[in-house]
C-alpha positions as CSV (number, residue, x, y, z in Angstrom):
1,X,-78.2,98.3,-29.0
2,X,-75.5,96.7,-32.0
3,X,-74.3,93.2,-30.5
4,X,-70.8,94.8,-31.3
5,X,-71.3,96.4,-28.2
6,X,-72.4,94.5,-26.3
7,X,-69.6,92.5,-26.8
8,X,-67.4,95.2,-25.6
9,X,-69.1,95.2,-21.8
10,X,-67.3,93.1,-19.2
11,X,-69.5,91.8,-16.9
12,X,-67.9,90.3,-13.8
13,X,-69.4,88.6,-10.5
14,X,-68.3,91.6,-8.6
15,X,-70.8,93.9,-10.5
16,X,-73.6,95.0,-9.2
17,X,-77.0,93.8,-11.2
18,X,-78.3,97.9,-10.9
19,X,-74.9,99.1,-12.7
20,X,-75.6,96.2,-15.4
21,X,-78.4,97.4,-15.8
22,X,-77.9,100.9,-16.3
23,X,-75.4,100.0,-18.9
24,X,-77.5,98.3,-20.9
25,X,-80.3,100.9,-21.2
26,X,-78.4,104.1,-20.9
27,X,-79.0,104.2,-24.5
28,X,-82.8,103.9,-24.4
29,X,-82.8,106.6,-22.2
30,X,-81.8,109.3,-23.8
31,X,-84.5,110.2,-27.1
32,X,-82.2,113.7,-27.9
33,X,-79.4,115.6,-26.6
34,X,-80.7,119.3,-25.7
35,X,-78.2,122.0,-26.3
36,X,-78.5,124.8,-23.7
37,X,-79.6,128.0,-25.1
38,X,-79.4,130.3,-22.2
39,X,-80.6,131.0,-19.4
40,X,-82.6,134.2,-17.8
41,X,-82.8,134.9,-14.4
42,X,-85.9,135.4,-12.5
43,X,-85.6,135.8,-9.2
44,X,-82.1,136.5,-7.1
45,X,-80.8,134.2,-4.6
46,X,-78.8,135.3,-1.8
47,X,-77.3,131.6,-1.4
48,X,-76.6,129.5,-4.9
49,X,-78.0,130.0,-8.0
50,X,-80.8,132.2,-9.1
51,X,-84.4,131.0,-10.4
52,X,-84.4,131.0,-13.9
53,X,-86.1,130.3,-16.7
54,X,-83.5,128.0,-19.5
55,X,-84.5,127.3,-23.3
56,X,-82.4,124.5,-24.9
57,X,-82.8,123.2,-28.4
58,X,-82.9,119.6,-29.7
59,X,-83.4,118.3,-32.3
60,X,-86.1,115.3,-33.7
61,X,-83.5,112.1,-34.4
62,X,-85.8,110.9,-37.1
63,X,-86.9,113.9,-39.0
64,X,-84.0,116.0,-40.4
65,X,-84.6,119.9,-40.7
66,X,-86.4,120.1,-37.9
67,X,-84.9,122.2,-34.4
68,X,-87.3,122.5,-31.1
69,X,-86.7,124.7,-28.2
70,X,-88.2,124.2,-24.9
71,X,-88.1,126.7,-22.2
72,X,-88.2,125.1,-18.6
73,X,-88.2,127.1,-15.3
74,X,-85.0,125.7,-12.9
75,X,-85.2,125.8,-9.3
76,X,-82.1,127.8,-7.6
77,X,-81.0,128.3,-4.0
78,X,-79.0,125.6,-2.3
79,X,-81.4,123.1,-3.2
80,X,-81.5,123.6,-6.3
81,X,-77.5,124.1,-6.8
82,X,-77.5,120.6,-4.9
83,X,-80.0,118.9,-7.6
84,X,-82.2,118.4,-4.5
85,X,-85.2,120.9,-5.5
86,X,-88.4,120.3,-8.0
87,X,-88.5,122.4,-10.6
88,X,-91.3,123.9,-11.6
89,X,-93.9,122.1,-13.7
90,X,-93.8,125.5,-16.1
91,X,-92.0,125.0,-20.2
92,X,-93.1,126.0,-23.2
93,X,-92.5,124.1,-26.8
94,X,-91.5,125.8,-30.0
95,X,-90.5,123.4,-33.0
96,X,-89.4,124.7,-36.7
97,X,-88.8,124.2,-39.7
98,X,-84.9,124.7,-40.9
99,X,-84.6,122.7,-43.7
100,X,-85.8,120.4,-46.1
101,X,-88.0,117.5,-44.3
102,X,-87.8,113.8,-45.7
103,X,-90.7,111.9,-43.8
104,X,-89.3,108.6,-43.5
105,X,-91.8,105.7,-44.7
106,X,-91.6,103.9,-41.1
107,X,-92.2,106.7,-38.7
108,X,-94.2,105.4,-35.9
109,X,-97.7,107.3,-34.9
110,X,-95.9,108.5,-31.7
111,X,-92.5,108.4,-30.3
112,X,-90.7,110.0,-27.5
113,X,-88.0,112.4,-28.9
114,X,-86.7,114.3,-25.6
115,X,-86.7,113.6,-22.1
116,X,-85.1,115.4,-19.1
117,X,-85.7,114.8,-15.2
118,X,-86.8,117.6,-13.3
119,X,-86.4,116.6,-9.8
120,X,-84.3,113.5,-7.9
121,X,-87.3,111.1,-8.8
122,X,-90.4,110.6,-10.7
123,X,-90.9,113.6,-12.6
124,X,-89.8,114.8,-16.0
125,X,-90.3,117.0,-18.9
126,X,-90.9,114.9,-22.1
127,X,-91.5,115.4,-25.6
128,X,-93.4,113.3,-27.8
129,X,-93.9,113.3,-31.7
130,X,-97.1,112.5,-32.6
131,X,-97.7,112.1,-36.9
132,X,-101.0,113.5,-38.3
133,X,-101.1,111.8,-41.8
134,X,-104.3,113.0,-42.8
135,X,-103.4,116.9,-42.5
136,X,-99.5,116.4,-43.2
137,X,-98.5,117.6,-39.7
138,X,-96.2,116.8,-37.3
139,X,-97.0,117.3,-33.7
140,X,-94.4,117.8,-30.7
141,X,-96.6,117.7,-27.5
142,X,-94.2,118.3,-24.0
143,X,-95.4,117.0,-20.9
144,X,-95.1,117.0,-17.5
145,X,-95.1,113.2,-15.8
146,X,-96.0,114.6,-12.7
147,X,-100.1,114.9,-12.2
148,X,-101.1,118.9,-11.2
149,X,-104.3,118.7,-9.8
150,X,-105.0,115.8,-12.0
151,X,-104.5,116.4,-15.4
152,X,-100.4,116.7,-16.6
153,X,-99.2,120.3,-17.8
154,X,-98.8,120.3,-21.7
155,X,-97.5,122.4,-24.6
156,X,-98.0,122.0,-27.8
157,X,-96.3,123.1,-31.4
158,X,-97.6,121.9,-34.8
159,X,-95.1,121.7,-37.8
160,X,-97.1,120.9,-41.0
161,X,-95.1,119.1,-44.1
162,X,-95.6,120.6,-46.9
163,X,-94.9,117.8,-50.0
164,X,-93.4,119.1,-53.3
165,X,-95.4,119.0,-56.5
């Protein structure tokens, strides 16, 4: 975070050390912003929303000319139209190329680049960049944070770099 601001936030006796806190890492929390697609429904709900499946795009911060889309199943229902249900642990990961790439020379070996919760606590979808120098690829690999039956759910897309001659 620039010391700039920092300087801007107020901190007073009167607030509390949680809201500090959040207002110092907000920014570390959020690797992309995802950009909703649409959305298809699945199943009808009598009460609130439907179950559906959503695909939003986002794109890597670091590698320009690159766009993913991941597809996530939503919970409806009341629950869900309250934020109170658990989505499904079922996405899918697409990542492209749309323009030129320029690898920068300090990318790390693995970085998260999206993150979104999908229920009130301790689960999320999350992306993570992994670079494969030896075969010019990169590597977006989505899990799920939450165990199933041991092992996390995963999806997987590969974009190779293709380097000018």
């Amino acid at each position: 975070m620039n010391s700039h601001l920092l300087a801007r936030i107020t901190f007073t006796k009167e607030m509390p050390v949680k809201r500090v806190l959040l207002l110092l890492l907000f920014p570390l929390a959020l690797p992309a912003a995802a950009e909703n697609v649409g959305c298809v429904t699945t199943a009808w709900k009598m009460i609130g929303p439907n179950h559906k499946v959503c695909v939003e795009a986002f794109t890597d911060p670091k590698i320009p000319g690159l766009v993913c889309h991941i597809s996530q199943a939503k919970t409806g229902g009341i629950s869900g139209a309250l934020r109170m249900a658990e989505d499904p642990t079922q996405f899918s990961l697409s990542c492209n190329q749309i323009g030129a790439i320029d690898m920068p020379e300090d990318l790390p070996q693995q970085e998260t680049v999206f993150s979104e919760s999908t229920s009130l606590v301790f689960k999320e979808t999350r992306v993570e960049r992994l670079w494969d120098k030896a075969n010019l690829t990169l590597i977006y690999l989505a899990i799920s944070r939450k165990l199933i039956d041991g092992a996390p759910v995963n999806a997987i897309s590969a974009v190779p770099v293709w380097r000018g001659r």
